[in-house]
C-alpha positions in Angstrom: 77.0 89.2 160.3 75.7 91.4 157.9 76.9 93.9 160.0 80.4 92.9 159.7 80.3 92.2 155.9 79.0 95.5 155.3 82.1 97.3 157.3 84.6 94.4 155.3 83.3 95.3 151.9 83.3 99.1 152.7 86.8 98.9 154.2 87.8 97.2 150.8 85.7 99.4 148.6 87.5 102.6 150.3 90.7 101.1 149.6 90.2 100.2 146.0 89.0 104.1 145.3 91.8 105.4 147.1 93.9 103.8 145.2 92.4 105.0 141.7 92.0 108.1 143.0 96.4 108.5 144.2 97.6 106.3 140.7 98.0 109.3 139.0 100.3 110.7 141.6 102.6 107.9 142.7 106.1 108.7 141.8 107.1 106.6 139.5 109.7 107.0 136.3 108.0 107.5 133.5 107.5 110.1 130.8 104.2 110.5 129.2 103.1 112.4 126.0 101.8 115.9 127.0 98.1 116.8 126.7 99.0 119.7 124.6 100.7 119.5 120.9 102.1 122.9 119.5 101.6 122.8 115.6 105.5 123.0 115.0 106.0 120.3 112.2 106.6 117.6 114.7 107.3 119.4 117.7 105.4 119.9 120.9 106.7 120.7 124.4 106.0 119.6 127.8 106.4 121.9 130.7 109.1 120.8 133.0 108.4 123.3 135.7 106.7 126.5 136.3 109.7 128.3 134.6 110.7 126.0 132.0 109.4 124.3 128.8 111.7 121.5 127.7 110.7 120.5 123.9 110.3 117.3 123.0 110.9 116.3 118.9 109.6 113.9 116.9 112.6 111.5 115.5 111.5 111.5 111.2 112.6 111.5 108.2 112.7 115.4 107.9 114.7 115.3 111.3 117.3 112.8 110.0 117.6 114.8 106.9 118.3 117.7 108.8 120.7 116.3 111.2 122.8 114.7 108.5 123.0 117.8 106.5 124.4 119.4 109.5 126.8 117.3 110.0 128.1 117.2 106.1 128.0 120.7 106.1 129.6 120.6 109.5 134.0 122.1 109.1 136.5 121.5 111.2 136.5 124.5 114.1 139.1 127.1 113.6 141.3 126.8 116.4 141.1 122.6 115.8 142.3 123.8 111.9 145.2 126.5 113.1 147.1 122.9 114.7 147.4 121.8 111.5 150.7 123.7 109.5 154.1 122.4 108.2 156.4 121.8 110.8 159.1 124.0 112.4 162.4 123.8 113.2 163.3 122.5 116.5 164.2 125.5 119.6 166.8 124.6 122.0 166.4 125.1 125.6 167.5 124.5 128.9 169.4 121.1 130.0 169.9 121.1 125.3 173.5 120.5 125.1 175.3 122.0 122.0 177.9 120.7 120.0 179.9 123.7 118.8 182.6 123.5 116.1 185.0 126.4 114.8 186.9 124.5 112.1 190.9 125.0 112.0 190.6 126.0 115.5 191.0 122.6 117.5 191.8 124.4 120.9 188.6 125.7 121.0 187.3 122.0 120.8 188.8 121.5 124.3 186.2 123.4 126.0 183.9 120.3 124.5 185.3 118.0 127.8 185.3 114.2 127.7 182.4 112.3 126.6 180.6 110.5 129.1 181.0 106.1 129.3 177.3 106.4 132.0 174.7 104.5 129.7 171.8 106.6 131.6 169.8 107.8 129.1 169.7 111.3 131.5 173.6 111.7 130.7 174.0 114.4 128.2 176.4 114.1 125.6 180.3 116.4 125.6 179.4 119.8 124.6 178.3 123.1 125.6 175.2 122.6 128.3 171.9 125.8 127.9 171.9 126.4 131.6 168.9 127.6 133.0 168.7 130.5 132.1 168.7 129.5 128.2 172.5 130.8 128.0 175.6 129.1 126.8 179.3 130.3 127.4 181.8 129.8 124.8 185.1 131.1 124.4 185.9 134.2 122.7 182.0 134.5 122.4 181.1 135.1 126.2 177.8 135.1 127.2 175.2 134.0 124.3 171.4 133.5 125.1 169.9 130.6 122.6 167.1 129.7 124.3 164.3 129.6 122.0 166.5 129.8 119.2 166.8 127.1 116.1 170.5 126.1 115.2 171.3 128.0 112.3 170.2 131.1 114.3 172.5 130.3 117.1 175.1 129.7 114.2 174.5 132.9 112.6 175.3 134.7 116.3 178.4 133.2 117.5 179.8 133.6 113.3 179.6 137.1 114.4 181.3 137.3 117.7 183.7 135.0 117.1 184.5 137.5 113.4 185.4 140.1 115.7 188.7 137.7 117.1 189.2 134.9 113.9 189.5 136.0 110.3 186.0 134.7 108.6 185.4 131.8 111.0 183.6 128.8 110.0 181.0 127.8 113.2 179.1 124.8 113.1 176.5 124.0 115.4 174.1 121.3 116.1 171.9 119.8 119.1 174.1 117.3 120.6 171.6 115.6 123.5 168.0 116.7 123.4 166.8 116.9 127.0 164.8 120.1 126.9 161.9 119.5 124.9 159.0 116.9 126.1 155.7 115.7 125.3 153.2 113.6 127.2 151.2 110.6 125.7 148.6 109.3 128.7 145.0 107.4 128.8 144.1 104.5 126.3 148.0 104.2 124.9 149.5 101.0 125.3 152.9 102.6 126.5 151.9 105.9 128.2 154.8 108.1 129.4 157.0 111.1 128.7 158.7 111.2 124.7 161.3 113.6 123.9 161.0 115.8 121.4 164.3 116.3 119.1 165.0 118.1 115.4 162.8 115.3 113.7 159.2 116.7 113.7 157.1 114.7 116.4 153.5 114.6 114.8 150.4 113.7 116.8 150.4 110.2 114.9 153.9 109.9 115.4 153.2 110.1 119.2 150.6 108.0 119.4 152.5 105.1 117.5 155.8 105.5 119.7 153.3 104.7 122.1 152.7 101.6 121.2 149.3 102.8 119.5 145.6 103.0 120.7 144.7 100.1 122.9 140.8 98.0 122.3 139.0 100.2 125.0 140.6 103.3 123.6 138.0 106.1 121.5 139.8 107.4 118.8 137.0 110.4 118.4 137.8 112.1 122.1 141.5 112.5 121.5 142.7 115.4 123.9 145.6 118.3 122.8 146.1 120.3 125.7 148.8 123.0 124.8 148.9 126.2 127.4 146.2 125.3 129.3 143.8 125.4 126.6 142.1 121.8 125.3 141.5 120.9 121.9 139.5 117.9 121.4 140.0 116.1 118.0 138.0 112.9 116.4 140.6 111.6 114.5 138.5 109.5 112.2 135.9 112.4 111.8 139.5 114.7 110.4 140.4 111.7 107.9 137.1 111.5 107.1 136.8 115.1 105.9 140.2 114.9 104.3 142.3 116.2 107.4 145.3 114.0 108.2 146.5 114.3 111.7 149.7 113.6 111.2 149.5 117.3 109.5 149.3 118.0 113.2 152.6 118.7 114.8 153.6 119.0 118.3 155.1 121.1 120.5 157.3 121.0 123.7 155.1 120.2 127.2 152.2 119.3 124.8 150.1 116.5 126.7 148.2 114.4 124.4 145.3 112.2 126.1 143.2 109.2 124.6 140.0 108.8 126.6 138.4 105.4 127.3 135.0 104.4 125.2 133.4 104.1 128.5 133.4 107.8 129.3 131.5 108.6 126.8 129.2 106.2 127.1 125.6 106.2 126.9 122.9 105.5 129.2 120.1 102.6 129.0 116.9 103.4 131.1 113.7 101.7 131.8 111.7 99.0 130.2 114.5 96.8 128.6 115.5 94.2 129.5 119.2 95.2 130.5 118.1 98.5 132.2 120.9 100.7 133.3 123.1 99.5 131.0 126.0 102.0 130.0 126.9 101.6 126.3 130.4 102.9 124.7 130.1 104.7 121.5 132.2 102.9 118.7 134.8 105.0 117.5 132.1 108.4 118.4 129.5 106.4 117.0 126.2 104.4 117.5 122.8 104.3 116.7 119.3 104.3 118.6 118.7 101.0 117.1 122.4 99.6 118.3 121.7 101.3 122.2 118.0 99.1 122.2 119.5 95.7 121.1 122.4 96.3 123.0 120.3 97.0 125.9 118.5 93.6 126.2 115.5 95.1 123.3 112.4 96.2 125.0 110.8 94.4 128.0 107.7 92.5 125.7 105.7 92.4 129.3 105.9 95.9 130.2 107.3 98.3 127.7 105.5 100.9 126.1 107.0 101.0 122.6 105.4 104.1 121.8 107.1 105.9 124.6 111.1 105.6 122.9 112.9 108.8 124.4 116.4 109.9 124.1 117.5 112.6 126.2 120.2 115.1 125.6 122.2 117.3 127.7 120.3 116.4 130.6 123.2 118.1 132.9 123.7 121.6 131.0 121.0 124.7 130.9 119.4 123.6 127.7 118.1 120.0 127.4 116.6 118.1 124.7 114.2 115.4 124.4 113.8 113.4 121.5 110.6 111.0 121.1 110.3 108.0 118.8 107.0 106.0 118.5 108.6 102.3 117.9 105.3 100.7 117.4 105.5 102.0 113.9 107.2 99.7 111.0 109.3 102.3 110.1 110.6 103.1 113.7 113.7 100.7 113.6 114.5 102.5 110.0 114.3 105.6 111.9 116.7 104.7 114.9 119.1 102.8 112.7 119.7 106.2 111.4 119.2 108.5 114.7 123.2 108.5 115.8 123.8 109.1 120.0 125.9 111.5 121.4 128.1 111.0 124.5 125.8 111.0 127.8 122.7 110.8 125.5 119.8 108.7 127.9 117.8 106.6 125.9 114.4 105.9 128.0 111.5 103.0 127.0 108.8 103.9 128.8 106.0 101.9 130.2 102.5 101.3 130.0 99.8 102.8 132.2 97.8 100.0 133.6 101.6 97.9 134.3 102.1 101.2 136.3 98.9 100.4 138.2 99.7 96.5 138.6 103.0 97.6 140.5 101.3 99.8 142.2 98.6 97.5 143.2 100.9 94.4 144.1 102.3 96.9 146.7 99.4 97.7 148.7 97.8 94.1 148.3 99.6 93.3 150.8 97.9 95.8 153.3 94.7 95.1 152.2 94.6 91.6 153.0 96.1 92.3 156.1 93.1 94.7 157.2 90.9 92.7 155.6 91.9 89.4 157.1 92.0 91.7 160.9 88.0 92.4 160.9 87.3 88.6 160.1 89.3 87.6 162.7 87.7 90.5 165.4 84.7 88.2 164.6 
């Protein structure tokens, strides 16, 4: 017997040490202060692999004060600030249709046809159709190219060919059916679709509205401007906020305009809270560290480790950045109601040591019982 209980408490005393002995290198997800601190005002780093360190900031007061000095002294980027201008005057183009008068010359007016009863909204109206090839034919004139061209310029042209045949003739022209020109409102619109562009200037708030306006899910700070091929992305309330109206920005023809959805830009909830893996929209581009934790359930009281409150940052591109908060001070929540996310930020609530080594335990009990409970039973 004595025998046996000496094999039984060896076979448990083995498995105990084996399992203080591998705690420290069970995988588990959680991120723990490095052993050494650089003397950087706040800063250390942690080395992420052999190649790269990954540093890990303090969130404090001079941090904030940083940060929002930044972004007052942050301007609107250049190319976002060349879309903004006065507007121009509207340039026919193919499938335009022109109406063309030479006054005291009504035979010329014949050339106009018969206007159209069709109540399709395609139907142009009688007048001289830009083919295309951006030309229009008129008599006495021939062969005039106007695409690209505002009215009075295409006035200007046919006063002078049609001078060489009538004595000082009076030409008027205007656009009689706008059907070249278009621009596209899609996303978080509550009418997307195609809007035609005509001599009135179509401004990016102009667009938006004959779209029936932003919907509830839509995020007015990732607005999308794509004009040839190249993407501008606009926060409309960050321009009125620095004195930029956007309806200073006009647009032009095959313009797309795009509203994203809040939840693409969300941002992530990891860990000990108690709604873990909860994706949180930003408000309008904006929301706190302190609005991300409540919204996320707070932390988990039985296993969180408040002073292990991470937020991680461009976690997909070359250059990440971790930021750390100790909550367990009474300042913390002061700190993170002033600590504003960014899109795709992770904000990570760690947890403690020894519930690491209670998971870990209540998954080998099992086994150890059973091994246990085996030898008695050999008996």
């Amino acid at each position: 017997m004595s025998s046996l209980g000496f094999r039984t408490g060896s076979l448990v005393v083995f498995t105990s040490a084996a399992l203080l002995a591998g705690c420290g290198s069970v995988p588990g997800q959680r991120m723990i202060t490095p052993a050494t601190i650089q003397d950087t005002g706040g800063e250390y780093s942690t080395e992420a692999s052999q190649q790269t360190q990954i540093p890990i900031t303090d969130i404090n007061a001079a941090l904030l004060r940083k940060m929002n000095a930044d972004m007052q002294a942050s301007t609107v980027p250049p190319e976002t600030a060349a879309l903004f201008g006065k507007p121009t005057s509207y340039k026919v183009g193919p499938g335009d249709v022109l109406q063309i008068v030479v006054w005291d010359h009504p035979e010329l007016a014949a050339a106009l046809g018969q206007p159209t009863t069709s109540s399709r909204t395609g139907d142009a109206m009688p007048g001289f159709l830009i083919d295309e090839n951006g030309d229009v034919q008129f008599p006495y004139a021939g062969n005039l190219h106007v695409a690209g061209k505002d009215v009075a310029t295409i006035q200007r042209e046919l006063h002078q060919r049609l001078g060489k045949v009538y004595q000082k003739p009076e030409v008027t022209v205007r656009v009689a059916s706008f059907r070249n020109a278009l621009v596209t409102v899609d996303g978080e619109v509550r009418t997307p679709g195609s809007q035609s562009v005509n001599d009135v200037p179509m401004s990016l708030t102009n667009a938006i509205g004959q779209s029936g306006g932003f919907t509830t899910t839509a995020d007015r700070s990732r607005v999308d401007l794509i004009r040839e091929g190249k993407t501008y992305r606009l926060n409309i309330d960050d321009l009125i906020k620095h004195g930029h109206n956007p309806s200073d920005i006009y647009l032009r023809a095959g313009d797309l305009v795009r509203v994203n959805a809040r939840e693409d830009s969300g941002v992530y909830v990891m860990g000990e809270v108690n709604k873990p893996a909860t994706v949180l929209p930003l408000r309008n581009g904006s929301l706190t560290l302190s609005q991300a934790i409540s919204d996320g359930g707070s932390f988990d009281s039985n296993t969180a480790a408040a002073q292990q409150l991470f937020v991680i940052r461009n976690s997909t591109s070359d250059s990440p950045q971790i930021y750390h908060l100790d909550a367990t001070s009474p300042v913390a929540m002061l700190l993170a109601n002033q600590f504003e996310l960014q899109p795709k930020d992770i904000v990570y609530v760690g947890q403690g040591g020894l519930v690491r080594f209670n998971r870990v335990l209540n998954l080998l009990l099992p086994a150890i019982n059973a091994a246990v409970t085996g030898v008695v039973v050999s008996k």
